[in-house]
mmCIF file of the N, C-alpha and C atoms, coordinates in Angstrom:
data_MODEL
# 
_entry.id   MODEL 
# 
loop_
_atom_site.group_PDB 
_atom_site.id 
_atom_site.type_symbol 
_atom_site.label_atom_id 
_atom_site.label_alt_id 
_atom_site.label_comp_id 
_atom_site.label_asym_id 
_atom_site.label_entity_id 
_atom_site.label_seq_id 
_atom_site.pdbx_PDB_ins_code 
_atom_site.Cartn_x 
_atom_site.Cartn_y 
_atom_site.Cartn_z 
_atom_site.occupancy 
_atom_site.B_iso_or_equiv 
_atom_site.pdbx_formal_charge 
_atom_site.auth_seq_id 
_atom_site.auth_comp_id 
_atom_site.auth_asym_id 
_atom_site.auth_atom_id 
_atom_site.pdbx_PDB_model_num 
ATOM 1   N N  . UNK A 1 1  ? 24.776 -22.705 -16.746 1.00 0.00 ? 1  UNK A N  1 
ATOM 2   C CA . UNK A 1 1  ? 25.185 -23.947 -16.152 1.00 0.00 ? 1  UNK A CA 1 
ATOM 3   C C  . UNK A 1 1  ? 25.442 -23.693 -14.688 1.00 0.00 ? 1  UNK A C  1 
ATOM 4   N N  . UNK A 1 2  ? 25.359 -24.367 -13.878 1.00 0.00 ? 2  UNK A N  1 
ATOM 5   C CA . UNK A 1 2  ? 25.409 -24.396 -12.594 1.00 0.00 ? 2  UNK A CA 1 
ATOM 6   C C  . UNK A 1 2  ? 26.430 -25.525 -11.910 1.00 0.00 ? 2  UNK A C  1 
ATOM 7   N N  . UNK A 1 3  ? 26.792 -25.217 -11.001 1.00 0.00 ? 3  UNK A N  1 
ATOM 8   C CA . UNK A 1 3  ? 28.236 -25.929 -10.111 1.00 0.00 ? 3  UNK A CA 1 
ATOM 9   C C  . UNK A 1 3  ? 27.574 -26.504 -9.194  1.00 0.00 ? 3  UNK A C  1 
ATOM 10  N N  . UNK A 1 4  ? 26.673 -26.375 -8.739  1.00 0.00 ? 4  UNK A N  1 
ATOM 11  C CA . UNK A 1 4  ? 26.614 -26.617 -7.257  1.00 0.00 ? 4  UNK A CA 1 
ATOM 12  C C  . UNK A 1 4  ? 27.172 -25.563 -6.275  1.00 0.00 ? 4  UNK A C  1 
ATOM 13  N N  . UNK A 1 5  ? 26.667 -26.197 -5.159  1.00 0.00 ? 5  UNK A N  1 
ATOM 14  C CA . UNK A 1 5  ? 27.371 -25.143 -4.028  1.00 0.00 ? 5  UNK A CA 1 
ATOM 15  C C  . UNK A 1 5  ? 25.367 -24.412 -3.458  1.00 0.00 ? 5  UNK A C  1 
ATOM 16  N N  . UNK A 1 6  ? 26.123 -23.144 -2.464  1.00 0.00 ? 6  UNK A N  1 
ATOM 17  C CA . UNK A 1 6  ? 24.487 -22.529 -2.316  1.00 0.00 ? 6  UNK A CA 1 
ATOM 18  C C  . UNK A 1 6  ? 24.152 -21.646 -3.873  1.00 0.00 ? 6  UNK A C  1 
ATOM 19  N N  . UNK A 1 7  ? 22.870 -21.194 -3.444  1.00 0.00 ? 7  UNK A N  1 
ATOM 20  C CA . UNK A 1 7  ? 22.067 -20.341 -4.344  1.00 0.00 ? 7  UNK A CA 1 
ATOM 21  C C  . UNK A 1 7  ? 23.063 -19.214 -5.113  1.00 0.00 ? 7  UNK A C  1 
ATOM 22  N N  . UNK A 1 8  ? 22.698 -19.357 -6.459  1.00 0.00 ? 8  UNK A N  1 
ATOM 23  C CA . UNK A 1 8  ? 23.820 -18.309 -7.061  1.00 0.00 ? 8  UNK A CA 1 
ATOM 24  C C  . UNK A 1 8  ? 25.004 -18.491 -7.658  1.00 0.00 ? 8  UNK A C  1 
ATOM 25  N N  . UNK A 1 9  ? 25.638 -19.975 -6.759  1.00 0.00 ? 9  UNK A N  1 
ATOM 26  C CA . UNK A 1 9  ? 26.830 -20.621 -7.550  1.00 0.00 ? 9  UNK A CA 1 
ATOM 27  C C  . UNK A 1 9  ? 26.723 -21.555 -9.086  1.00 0.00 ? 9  UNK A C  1 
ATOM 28  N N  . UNK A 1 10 ? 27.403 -20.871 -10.002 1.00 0.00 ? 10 UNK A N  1 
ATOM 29  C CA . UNK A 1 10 ? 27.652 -21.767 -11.077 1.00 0.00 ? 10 UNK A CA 1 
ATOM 30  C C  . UNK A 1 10 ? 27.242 -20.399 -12.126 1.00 0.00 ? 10 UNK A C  1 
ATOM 31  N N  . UNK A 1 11 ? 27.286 -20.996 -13.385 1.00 0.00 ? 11 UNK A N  1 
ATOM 32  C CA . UNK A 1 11 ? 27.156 -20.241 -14.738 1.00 0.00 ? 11 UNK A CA 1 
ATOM 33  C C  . UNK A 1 11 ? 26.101 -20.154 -15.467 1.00 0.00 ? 11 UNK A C  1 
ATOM 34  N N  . UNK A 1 12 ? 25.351 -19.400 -15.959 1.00 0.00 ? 12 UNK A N  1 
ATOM 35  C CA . UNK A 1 12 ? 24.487 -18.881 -17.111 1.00 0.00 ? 12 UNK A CA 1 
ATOM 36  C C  . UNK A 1 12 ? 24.659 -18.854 -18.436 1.00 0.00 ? 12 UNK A C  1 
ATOM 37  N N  . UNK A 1 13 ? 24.112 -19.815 -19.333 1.00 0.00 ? 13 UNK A N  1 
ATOM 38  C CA . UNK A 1 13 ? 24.511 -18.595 -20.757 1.00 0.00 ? 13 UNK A CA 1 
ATOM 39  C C  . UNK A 1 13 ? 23.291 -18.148 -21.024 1.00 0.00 ? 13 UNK A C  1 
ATOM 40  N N  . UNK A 1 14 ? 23.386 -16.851 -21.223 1.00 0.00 ? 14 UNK A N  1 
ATOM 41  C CA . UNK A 1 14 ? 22.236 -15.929 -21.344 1.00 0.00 ? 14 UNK A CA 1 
ATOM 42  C C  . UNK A 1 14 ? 22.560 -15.594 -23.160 1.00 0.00 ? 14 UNK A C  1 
ATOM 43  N N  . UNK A 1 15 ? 23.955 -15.205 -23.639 1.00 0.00 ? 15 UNK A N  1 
ATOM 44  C CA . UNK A 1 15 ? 23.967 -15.195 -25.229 1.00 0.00 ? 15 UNK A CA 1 
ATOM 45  C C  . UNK A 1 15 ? 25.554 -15.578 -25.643 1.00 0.00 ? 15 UNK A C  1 
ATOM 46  N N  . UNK A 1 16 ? 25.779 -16.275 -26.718 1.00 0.00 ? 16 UNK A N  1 
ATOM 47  C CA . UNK A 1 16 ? 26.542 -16.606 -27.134 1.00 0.00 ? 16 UNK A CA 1 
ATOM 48  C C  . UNK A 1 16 ? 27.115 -16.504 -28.615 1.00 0.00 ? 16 UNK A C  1 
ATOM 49  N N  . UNK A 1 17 ? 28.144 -16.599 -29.026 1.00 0.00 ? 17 UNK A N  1 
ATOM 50  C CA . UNK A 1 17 ? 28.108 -16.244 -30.486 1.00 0.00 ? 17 UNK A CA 1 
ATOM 51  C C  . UNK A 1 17 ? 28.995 -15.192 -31.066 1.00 0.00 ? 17 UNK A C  1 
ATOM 52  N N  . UNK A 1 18 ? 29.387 -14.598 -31.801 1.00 0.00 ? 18 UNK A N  1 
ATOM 53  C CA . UNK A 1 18 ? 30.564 -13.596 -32.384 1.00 0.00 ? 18 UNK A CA 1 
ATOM 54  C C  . UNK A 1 18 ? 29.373 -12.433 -32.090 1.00 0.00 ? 18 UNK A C  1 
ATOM 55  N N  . UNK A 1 19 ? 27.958 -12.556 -32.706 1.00 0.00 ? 19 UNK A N  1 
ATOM 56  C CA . UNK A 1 19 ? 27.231 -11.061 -32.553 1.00 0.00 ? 19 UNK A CA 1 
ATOM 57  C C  . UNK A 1 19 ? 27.539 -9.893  -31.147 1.00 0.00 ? 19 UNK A C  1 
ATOM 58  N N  . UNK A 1 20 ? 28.467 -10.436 -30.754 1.00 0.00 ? 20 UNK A N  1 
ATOM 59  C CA . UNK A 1 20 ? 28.542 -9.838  -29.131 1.00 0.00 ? 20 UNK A CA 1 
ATOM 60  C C  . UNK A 1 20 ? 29.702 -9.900  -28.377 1.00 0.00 ? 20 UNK A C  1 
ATOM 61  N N  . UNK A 1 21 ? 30.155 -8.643  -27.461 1.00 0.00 ? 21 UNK A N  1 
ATOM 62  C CA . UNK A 1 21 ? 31.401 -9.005  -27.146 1.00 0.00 ? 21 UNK A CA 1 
ATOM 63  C C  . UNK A 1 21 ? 31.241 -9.811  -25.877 1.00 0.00 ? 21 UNK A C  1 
ATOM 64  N N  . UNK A 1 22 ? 32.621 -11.052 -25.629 1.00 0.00 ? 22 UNK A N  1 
ATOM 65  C CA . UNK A 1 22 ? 32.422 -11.812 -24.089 1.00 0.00 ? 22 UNK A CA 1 
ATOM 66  C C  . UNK A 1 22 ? 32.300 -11.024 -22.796 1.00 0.00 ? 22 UNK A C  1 
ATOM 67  N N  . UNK A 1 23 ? 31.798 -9.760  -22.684 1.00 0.00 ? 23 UNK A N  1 
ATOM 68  C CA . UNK A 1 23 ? 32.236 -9.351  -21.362 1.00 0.00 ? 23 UNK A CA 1 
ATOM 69  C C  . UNK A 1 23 ? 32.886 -9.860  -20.622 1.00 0.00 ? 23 UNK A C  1 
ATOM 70  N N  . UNK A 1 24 ? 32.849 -9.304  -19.253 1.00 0.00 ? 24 UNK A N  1 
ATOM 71  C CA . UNK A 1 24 ? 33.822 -9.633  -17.791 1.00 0.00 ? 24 UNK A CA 1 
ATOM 72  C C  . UNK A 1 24 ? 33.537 -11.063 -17.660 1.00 0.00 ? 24 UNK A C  1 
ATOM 73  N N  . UNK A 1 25 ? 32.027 -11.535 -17.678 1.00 0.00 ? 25 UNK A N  1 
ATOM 74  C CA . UNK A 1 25 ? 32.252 -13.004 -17.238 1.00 0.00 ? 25 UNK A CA 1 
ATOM 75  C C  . UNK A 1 25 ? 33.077 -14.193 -18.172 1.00 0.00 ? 25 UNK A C  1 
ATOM 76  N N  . UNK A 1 26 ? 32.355 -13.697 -19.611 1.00 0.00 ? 26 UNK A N  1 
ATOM 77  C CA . UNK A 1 26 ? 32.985 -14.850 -20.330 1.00 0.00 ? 26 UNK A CA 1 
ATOM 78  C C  . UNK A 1 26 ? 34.426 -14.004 -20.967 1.00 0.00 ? 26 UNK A C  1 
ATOM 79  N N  . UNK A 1 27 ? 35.085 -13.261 -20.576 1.00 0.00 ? 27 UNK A N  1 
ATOM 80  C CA . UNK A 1 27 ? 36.127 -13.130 -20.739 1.00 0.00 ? 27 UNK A CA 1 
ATOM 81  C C  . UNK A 1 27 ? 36.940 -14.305 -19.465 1.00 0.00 ? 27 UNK A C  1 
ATOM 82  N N  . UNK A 1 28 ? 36.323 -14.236 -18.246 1.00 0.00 ? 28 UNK A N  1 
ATOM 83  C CA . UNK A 1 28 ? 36.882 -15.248 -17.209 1.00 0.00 ? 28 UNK A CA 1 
ATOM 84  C C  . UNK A 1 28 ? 36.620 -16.295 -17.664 1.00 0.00 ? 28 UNK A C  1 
ATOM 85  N N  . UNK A 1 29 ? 35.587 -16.928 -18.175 1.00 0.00 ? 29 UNK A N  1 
ATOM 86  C CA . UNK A 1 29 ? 35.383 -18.577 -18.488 1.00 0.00 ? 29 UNK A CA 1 
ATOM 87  C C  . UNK A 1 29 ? 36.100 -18.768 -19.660 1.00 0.00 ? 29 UNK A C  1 
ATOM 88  N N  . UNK A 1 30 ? 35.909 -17.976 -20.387 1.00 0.00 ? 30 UNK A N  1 
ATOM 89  C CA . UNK A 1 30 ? 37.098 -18.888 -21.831 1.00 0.00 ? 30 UNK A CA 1 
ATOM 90  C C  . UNK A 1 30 ? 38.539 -17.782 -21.876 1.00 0.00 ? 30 UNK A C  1 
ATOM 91  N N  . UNK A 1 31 ? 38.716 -17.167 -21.313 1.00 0.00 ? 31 UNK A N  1 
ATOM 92  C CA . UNK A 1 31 ? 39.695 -16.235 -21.605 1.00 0.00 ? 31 UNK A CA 1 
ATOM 93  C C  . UNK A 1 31 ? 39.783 -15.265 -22.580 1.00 0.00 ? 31 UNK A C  1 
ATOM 94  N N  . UNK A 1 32 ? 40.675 -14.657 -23.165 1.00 0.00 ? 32 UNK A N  1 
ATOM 95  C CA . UNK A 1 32 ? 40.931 -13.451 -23.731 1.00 0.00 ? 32 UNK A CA 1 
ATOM 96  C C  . UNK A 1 32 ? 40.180 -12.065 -22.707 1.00 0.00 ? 32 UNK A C  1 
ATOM 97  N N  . UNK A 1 33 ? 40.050 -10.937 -23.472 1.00 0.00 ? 33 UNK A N  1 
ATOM 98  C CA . UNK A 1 33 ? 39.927 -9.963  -23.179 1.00 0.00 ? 33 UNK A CA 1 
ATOM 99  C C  . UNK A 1 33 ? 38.142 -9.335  -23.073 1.00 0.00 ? 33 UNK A C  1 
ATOM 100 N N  . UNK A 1 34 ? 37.389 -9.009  -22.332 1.00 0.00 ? 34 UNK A N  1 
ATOM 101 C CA . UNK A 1 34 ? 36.388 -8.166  -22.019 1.00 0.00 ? 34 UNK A CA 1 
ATOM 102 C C  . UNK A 1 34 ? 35.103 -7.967  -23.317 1.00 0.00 ? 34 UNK A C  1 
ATOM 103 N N  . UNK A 1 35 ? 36.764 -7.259  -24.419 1.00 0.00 ? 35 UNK A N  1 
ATOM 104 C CA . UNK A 1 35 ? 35.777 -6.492  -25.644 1.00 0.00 ? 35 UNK A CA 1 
ATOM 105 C C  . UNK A 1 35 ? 36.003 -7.056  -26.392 1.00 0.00 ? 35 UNK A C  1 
ATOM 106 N N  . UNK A 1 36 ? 36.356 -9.037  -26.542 1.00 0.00 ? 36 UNK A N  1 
ATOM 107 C CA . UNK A 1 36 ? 36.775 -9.816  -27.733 1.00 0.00 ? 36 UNK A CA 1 
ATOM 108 C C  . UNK A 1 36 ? 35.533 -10.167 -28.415 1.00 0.00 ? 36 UNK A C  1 
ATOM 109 N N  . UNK A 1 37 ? 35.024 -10.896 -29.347 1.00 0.00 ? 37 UNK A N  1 
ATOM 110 C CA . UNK A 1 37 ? 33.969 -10.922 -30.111 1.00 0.00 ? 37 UNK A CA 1 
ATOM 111 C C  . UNK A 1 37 ? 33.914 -12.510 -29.452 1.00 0.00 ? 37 UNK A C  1 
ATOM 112 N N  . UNK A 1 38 ? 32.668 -13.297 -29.256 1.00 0.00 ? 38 UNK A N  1 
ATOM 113 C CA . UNK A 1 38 ? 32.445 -14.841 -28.765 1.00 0.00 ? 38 UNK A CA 1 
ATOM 114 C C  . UNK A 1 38 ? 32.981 -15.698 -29.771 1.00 0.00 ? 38 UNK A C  1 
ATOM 115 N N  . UNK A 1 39 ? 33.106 -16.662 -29.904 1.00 0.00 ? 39 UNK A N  1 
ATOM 116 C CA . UNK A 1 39 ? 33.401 -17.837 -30.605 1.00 0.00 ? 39 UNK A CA 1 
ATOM 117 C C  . UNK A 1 39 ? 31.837 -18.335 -31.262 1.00 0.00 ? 39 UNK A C  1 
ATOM 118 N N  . UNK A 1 40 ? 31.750 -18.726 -32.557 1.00 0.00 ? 40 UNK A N  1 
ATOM 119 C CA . UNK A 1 40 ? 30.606 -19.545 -32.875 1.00 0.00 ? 40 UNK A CA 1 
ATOM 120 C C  . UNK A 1 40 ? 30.278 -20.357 -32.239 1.00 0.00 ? 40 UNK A C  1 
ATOM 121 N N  . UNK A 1 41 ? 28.815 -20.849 -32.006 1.00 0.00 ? 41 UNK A N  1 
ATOM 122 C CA . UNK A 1 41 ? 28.334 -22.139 -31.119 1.00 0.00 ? 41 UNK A CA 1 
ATOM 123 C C  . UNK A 1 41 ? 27.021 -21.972 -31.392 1.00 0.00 ? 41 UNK A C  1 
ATOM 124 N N  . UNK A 1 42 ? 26.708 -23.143 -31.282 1.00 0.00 ? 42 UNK A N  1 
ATOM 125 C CA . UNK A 1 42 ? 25.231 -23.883 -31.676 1.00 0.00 ? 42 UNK A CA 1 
ATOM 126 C C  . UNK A 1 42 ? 25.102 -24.431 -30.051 1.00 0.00 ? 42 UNK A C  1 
ATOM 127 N N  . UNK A 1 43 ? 23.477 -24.755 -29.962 1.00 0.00 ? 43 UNK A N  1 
ATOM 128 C CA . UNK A 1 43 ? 23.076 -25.444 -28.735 1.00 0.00 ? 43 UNK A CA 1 
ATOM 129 C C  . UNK A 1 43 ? 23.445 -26.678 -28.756 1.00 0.00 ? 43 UNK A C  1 
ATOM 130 N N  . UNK A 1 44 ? 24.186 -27.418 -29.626 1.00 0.00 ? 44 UNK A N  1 
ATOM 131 C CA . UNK A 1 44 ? 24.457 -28.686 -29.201 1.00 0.00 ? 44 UNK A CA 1 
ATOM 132 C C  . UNK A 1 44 ? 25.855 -28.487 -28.222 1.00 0.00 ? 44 UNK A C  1 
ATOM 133 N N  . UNK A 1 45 ? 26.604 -27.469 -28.698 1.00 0.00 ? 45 UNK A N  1 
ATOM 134 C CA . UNK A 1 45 ? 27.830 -27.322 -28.264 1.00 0.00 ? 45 UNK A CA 1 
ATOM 135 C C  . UNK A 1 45 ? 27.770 -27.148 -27.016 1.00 0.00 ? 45 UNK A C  1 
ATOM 136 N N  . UNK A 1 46 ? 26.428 -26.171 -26.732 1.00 0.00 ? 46 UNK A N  1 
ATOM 137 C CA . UNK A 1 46 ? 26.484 -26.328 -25.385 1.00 0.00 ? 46 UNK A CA 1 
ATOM 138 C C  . UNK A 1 46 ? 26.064 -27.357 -24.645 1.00 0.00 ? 46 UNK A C  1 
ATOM 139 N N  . UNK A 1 47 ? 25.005 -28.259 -24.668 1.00 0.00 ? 47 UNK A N  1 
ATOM 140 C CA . UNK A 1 47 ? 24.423 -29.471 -24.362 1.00 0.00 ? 47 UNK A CA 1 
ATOM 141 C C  . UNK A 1 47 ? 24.973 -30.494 -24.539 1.00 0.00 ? 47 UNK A C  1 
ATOM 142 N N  . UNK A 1 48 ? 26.433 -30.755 -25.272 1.00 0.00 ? 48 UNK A N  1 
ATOM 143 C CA . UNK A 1 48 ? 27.360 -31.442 -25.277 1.00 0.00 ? 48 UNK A CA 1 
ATOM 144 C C  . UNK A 1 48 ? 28.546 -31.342 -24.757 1.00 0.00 ? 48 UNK A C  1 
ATOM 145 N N  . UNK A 1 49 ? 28.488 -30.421 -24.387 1.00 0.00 ? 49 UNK A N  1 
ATOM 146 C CA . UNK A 1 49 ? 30.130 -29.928 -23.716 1.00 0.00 ? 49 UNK A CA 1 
ATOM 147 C C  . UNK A 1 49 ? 31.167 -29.251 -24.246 1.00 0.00 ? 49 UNK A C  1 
ATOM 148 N N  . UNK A 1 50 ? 30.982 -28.628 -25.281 1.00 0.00 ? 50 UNK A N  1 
ATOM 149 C CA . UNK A 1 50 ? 31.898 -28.160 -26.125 1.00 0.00 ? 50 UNK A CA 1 
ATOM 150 C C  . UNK A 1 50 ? 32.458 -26.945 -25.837 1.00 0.00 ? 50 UNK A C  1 
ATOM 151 N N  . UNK A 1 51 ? 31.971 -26.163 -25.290 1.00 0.00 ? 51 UNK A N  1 
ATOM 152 C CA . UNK A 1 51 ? 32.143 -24.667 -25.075 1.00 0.00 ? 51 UNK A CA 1 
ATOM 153 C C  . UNK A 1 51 ? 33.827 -24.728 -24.628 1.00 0.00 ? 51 UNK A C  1 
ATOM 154 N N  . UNK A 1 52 ? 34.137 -24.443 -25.071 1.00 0.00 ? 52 UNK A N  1 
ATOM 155 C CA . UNK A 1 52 ? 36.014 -23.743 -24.823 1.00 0.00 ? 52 UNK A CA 1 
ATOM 156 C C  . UNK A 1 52 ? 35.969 -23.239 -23.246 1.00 0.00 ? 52 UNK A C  1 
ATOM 157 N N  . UNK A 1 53 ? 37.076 -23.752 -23.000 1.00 0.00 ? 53 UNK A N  1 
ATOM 158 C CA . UNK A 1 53 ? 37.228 -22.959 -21.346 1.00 0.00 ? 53 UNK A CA 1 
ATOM 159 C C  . UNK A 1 53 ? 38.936 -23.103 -21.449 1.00 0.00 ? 53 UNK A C  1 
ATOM 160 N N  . UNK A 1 54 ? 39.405 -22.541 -20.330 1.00 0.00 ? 54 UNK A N  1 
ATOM 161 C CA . UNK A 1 54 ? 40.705 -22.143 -19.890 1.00 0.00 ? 54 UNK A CA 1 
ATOM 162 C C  . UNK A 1 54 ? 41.408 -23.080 -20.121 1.00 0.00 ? 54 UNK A C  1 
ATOM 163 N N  . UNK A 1 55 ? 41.051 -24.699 -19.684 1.00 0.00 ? 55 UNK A N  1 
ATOM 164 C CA . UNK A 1 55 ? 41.642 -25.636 -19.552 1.00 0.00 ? 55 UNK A CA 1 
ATOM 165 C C  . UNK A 1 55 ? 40.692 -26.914 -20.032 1.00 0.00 ? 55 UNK A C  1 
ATOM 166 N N  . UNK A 1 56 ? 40.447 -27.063 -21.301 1.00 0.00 ? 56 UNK A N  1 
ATOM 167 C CA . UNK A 1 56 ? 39.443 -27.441 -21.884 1.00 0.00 ? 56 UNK A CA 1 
ATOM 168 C C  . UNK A 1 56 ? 38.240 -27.135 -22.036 1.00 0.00 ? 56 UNK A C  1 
ATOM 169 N N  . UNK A 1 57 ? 37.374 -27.916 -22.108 1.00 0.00 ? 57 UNK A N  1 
ATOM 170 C CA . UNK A 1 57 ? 36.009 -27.505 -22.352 1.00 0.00 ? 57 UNK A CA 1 
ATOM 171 C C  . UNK A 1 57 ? 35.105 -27.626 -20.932 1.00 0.00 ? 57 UNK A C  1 
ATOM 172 N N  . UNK A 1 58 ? 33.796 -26.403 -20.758 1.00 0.00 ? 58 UNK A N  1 
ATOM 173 C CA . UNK A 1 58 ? 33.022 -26.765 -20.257 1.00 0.00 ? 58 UNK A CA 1 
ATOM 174 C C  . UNK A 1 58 ? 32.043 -28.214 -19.809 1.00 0.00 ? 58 UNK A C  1 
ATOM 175 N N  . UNK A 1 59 ? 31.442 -28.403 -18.812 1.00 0.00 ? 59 UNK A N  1 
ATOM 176 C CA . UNK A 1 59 ? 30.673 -29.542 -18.811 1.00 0.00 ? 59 UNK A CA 1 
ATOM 177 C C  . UNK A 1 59 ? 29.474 -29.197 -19.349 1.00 0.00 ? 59 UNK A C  1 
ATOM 178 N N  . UNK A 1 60 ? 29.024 -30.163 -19.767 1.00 0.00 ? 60 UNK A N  1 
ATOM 179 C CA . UNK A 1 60 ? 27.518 -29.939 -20.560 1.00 0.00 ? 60 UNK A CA 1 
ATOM 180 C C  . UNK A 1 60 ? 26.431 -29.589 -19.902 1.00 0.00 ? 60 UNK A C  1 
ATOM 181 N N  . UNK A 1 61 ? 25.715 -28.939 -20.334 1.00 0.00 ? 61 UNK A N  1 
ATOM 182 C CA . UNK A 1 61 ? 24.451 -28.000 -19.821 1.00 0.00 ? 61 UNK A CA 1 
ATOM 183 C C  . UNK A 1 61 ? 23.634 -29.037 -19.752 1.00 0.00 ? 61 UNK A C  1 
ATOM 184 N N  . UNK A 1 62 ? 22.179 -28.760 -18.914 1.00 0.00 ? 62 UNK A N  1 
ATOM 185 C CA . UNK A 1 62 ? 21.669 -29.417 -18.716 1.00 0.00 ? 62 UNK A CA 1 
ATOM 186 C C  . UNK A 1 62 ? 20.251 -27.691 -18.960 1.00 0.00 ? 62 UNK A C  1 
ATOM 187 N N  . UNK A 1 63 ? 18.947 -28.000 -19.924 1.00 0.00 ? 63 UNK A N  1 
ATOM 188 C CA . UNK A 1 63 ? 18.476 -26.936 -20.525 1.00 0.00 ? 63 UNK A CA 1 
ATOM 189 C C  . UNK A 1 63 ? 17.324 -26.860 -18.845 1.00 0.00 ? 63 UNK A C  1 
ATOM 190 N N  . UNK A 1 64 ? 17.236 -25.452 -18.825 1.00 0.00 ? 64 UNK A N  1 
ATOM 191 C CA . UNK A 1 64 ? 16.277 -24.991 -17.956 1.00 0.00 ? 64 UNK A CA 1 
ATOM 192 C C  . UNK A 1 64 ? 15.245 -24.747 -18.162 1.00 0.00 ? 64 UNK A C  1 
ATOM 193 N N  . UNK A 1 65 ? 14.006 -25.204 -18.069 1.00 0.00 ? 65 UNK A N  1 
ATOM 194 C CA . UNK A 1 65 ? 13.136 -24.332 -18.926 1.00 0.00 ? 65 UNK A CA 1 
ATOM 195 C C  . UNK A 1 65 ? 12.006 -23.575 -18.246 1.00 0.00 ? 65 UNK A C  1 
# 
């Protein structure tokens, strides 16, 4: 997902899901710790807005292709 701003600003999801720990970034976007396991999510969640963040949820993706 992307913010706006110049080249480079805003967010990616590249993988999502418990199979994997959140690293550094998505330890910053939804919180907890580095080596926590992801939260379940389907592509609607993301294309709808659902994704968990600090202070509610993400805004909805818009797909790149």
């Amino acid at each position: 997902m992307t913010t706006g701003g110049p080249p480079g600003a805003g967010h990616t999801i590249t993988a999502y899901g418990p199979s994997g720990v959140l690293g550094d970034s998505g330890a910053r976007a939804t919180g907890g710790l580095p080596t926590d396991r992801g939260s379940p999510m389907a592509r609607t969640d993301i294309v709808e807005g659902r994704i968990p963040a600090r202070h509610g949820c993400m805004a909805p993706a818009v797909r790149i292709r």
